[in-house]
Backbone as a chain_set.jsonl record, in Angstrom:
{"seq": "XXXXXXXXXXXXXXXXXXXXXXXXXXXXXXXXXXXXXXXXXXXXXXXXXXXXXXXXXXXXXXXXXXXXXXXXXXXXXXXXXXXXXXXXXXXXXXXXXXXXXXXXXXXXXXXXXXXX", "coords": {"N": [[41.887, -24.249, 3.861], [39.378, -22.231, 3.38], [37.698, -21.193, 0.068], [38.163, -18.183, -1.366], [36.828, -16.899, -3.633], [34.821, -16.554, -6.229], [33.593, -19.969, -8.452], [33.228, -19.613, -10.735], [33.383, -16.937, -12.807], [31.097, -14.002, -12.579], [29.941, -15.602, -10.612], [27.481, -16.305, -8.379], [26.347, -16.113, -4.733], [23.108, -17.719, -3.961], [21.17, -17.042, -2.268], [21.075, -14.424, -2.04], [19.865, -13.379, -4.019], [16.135, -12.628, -4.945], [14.661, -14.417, -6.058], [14.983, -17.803, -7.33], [14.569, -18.357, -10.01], [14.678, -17.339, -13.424], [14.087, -13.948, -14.312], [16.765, -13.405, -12.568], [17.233, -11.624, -9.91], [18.912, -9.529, -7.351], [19.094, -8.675, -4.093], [19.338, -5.414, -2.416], [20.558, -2.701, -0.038], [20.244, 0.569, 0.033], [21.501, 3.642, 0.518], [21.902, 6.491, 1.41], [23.302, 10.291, 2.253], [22.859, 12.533, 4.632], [23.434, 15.777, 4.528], [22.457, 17.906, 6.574], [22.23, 16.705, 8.821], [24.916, 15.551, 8.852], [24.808, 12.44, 8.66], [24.572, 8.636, 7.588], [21.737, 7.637, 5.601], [19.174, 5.26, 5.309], [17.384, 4.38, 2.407], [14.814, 3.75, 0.077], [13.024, 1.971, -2.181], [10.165, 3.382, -4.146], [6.716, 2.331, -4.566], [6.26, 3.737, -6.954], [8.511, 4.164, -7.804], [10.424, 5.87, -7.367], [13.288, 7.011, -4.888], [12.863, 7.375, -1.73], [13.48, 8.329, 1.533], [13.786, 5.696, 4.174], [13.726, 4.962, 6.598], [12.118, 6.43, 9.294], [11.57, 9.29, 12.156], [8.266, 9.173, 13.972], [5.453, 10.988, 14.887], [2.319, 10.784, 15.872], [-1.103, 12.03, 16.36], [-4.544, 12.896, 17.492], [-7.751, 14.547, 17.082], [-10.164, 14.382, 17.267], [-11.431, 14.679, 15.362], [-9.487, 14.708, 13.306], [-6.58, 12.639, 11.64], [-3.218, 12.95, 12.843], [0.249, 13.144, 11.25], [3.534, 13.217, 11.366], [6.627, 13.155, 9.614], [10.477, 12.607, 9.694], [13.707, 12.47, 9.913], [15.292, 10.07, 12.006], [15.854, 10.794, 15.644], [15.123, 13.585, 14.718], [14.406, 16.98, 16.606], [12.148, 17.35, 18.025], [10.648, 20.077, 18.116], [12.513, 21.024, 15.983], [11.796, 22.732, 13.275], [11.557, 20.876, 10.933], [10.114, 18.62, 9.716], [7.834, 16.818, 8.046], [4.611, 17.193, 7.973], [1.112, 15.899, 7.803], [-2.84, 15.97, 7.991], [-5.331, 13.772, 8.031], [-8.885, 13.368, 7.633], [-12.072, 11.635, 8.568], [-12.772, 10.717, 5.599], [-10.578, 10.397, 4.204], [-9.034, 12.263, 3.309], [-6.356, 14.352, 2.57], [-4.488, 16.661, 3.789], [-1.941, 19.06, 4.164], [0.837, 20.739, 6.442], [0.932, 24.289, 6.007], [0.196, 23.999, 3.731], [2.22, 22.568, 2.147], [4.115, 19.687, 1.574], [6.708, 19.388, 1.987], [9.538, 19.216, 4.479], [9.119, 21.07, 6.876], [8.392, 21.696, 8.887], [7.358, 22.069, 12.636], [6.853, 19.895, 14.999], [6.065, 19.76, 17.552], [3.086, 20.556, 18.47], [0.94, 18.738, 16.854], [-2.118, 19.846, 16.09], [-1.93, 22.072, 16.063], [-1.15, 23.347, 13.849], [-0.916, 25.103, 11.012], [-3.189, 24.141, 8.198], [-3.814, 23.201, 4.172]], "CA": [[41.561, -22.845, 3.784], [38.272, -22.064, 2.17], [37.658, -20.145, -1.132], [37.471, -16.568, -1.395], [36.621, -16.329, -4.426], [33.856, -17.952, -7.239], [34.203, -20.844, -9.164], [33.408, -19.08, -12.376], [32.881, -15.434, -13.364], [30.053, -14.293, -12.171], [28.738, -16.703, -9.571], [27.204, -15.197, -6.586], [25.291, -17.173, -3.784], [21.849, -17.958, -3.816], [20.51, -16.558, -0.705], [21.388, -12.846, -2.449], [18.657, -13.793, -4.876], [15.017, -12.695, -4.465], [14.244, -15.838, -6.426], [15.9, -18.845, -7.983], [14.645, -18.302, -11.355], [15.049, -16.217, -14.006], [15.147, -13.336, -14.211], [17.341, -13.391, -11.728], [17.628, -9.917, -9.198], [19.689, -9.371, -6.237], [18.573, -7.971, -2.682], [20.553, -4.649, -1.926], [20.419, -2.201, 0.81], [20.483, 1.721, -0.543], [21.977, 4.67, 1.658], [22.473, 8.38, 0.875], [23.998, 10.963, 3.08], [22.205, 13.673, 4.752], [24.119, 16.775, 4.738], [22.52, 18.341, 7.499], [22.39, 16.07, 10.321], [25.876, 14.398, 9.077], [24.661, 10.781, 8.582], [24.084, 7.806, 6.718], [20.452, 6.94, 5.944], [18.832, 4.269, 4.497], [16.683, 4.804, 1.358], [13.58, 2.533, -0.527], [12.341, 2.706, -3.876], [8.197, 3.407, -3.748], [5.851, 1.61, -5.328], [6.425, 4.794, -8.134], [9.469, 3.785, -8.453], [11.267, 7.085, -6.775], [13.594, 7.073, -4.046], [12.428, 7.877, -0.321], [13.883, 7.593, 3.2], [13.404, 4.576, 4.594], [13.306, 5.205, 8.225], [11.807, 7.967, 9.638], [10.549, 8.853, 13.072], [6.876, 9.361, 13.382], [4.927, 11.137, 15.563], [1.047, 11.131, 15.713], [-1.974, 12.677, 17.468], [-5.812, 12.952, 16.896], [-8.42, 15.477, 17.965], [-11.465, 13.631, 17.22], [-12.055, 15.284, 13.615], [-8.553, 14.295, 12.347], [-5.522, 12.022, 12.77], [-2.192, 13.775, 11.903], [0.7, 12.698, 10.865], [4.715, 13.761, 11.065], [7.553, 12.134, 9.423], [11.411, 13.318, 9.831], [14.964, 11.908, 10.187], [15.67, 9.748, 12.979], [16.895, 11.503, 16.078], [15.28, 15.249, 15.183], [13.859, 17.311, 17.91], [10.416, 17.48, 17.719], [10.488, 21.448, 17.862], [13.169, 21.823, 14.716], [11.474, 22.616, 11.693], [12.426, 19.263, 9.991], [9.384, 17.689, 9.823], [6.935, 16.819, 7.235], [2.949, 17.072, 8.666], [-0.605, 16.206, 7.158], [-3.858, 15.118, 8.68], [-6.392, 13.078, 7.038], [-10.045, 13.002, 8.009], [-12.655, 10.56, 8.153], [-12.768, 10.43, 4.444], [-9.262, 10.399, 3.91], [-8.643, 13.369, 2.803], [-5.2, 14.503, 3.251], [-4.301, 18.163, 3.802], [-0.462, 19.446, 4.194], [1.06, 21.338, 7.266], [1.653, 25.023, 5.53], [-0.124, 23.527, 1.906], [3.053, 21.422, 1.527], [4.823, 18.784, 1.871], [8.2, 19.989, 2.619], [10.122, 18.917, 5.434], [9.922, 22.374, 7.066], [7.371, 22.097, 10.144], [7.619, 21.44, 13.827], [6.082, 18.699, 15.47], [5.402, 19.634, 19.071], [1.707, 20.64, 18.85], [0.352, 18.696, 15.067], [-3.185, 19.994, 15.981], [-1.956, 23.815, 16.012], [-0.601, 24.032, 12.378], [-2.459, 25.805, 9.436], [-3.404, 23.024, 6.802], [-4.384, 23.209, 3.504]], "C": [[40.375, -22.686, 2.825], [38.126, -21.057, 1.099], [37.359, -18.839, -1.051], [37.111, -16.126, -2.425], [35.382, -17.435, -5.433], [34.391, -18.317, -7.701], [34.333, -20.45, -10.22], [32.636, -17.572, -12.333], [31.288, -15.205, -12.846], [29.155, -14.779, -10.963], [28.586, -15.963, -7.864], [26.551, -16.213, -5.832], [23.966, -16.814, -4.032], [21.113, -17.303, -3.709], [20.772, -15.099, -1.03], [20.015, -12.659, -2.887], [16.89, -13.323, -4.336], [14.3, -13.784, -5.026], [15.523, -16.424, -6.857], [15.504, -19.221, -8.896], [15.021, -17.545, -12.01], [14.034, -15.433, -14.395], [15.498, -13.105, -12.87], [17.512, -11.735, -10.952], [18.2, -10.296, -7.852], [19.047, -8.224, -5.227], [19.815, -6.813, -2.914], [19.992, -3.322, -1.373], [20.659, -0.657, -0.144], [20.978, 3.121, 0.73], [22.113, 5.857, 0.903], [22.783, 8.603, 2.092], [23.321, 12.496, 3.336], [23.134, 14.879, 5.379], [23.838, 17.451, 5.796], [22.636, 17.718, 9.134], [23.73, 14.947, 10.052], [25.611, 12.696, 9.244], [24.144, 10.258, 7.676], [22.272, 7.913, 7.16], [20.046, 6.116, 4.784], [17.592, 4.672, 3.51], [15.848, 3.475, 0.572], [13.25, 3.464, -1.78], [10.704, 2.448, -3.737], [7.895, 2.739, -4.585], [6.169, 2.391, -7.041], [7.658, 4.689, -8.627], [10.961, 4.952, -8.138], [11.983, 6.762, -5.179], [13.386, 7.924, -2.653], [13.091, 7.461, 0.912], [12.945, 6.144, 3.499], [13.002, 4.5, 6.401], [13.364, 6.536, 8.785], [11.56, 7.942, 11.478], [9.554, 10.071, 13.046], [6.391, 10.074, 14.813], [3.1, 11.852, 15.079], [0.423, 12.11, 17.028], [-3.469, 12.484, 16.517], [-6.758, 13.717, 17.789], [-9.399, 15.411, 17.559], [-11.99, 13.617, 16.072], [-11.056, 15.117, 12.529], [-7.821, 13.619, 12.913], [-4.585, 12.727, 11.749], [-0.97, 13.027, 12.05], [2.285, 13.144, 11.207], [5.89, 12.987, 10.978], [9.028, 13.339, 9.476], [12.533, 12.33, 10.024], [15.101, 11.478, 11.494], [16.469, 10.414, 13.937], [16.362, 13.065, 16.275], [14.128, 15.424, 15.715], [12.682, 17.471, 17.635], [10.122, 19.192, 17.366], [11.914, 22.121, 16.676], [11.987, 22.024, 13.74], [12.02, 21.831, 10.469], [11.746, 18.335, 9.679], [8.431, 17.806, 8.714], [5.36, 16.25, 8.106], [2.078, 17.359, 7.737], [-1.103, 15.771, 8.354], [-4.691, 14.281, 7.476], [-7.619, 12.917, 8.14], [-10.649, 12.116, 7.655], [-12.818, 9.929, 6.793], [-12.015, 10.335, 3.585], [-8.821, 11.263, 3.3], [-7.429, 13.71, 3.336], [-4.985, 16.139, 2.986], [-2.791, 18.132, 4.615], [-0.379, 20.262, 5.28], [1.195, 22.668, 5.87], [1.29, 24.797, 4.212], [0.711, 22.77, 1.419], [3.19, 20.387, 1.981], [6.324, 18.405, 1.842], [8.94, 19.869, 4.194], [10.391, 20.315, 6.048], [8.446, 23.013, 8.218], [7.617, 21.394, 11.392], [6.536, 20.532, 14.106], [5.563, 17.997, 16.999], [3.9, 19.702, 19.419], [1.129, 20.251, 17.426], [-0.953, 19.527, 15.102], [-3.423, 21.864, 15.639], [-1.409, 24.377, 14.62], [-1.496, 24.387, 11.688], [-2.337, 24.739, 8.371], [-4.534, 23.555, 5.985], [-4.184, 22.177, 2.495]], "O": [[40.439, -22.988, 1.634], [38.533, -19.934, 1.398], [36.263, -18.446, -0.652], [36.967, -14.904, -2.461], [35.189, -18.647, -5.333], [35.532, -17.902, -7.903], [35.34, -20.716, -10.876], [31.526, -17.292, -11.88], [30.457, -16.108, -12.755], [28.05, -14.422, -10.553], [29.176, -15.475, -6.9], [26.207, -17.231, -6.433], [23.681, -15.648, -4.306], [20.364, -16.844, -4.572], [20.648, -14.42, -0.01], [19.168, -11.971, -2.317], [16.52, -13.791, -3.259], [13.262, -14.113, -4.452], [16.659, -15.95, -6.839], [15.765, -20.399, -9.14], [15.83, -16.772, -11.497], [13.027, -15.989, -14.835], [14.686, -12.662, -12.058], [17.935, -10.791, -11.62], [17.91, -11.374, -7.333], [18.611, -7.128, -5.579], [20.914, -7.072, -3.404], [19.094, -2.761, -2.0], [21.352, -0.838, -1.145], [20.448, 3.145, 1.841], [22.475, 5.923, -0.272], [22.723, 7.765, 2.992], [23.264, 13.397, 2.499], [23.491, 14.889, 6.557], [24.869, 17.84, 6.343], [23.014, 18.209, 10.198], [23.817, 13.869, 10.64], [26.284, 11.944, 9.949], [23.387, 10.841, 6.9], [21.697, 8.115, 8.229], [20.435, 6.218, 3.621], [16.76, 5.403, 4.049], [16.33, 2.342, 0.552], [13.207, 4.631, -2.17], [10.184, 1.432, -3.276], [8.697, 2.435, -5.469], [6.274, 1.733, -8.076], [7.938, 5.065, -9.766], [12.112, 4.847, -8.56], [11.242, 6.29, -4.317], [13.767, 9.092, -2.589], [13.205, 6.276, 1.226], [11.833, 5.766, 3.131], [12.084, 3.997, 7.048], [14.227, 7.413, 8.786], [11.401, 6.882, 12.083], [9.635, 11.203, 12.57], [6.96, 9.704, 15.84], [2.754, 12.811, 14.389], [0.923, 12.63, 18.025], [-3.574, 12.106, 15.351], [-6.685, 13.638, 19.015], [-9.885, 16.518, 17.328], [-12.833, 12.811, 15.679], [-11.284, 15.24, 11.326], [-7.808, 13.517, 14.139], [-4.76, 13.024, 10.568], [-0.978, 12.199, 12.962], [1.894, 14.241, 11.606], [6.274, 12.262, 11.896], [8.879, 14.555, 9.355], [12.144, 11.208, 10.348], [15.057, 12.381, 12.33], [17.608, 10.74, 13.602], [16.676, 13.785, 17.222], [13.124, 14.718, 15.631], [12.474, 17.909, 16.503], [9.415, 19.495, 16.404], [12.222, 23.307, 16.567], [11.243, 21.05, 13.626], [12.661, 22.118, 9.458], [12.243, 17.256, 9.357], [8.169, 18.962, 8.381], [5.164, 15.172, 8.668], [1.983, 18.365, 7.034], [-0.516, 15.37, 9.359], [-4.531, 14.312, 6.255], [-7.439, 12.456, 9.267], [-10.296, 11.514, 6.641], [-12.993, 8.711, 6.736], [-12.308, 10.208, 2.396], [-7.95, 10.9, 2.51], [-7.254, 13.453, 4.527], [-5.372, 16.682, 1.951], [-2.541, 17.331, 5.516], [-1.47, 20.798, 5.474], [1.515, 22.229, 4.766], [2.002, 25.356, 3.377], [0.42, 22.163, 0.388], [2.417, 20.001, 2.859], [6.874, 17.313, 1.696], [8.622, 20.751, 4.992], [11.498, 20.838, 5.924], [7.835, 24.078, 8.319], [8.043, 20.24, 11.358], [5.475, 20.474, 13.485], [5.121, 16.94, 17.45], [3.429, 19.107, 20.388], [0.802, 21.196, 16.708], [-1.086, 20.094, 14.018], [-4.353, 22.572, 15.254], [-1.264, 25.568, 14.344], [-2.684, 24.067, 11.71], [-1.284, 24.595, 7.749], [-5.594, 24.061, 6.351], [-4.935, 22.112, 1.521]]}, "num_chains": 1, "name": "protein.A"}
């Protein structure tokens, strides 16, 4: 019957490990719970060090003078208001659906929103 348990306090496998020196850190998956659409989702820490969704879905477009952008929870309808939209122009400039960046724009026509 094989072990279920470590040999000594402590001891974890390897293969958890993002290295095999020290200091030692462990891989691990993050989830929260989105109250409105009832589900798990998976969550990443940014470069900044703040927690963000991890999987979104995306929908683009481009109308020759910008490309735009819309991120949202896996799953929602393109015409809820659930979506976060910029564009960015040739010079990367980024401009906000509505001046924000609030999850609180549709995402059937990106080219017809007011950005600032």
């Amino acid at each position: 019957m094989p072990d279920l348990y470590p040999k000594y306090t402590g001891e974890t496998q390897r293969d958890e490990h993002d290295n095999s020196s020290a200091p030692y850190t462990k891989r691990v998956l993050l989830y929260g719970w989105d109250t409105a659409n009832l589900s798990k989702v998976k969550l990443a820490l940014t470069p900044q060090g703040t927690l963000a969704l991890a999987d979104y879905s995306i929908v683009t477009a481009n109308d020759g003078t910008y490309d735009y952008f819309a991120f949202a929870l896996p799953g929602t309808s393109t015409a809820t208001a659930s979506w976060k939209v910029f564009r960015i122009d040739a010079n990367l400039n980024k401009q906000y659906a509505d001046g924000n960046a609030l999850f609180d724009n549709t995402a059937t026509d990106l080219t017809a929103l007011s950005y600032s």
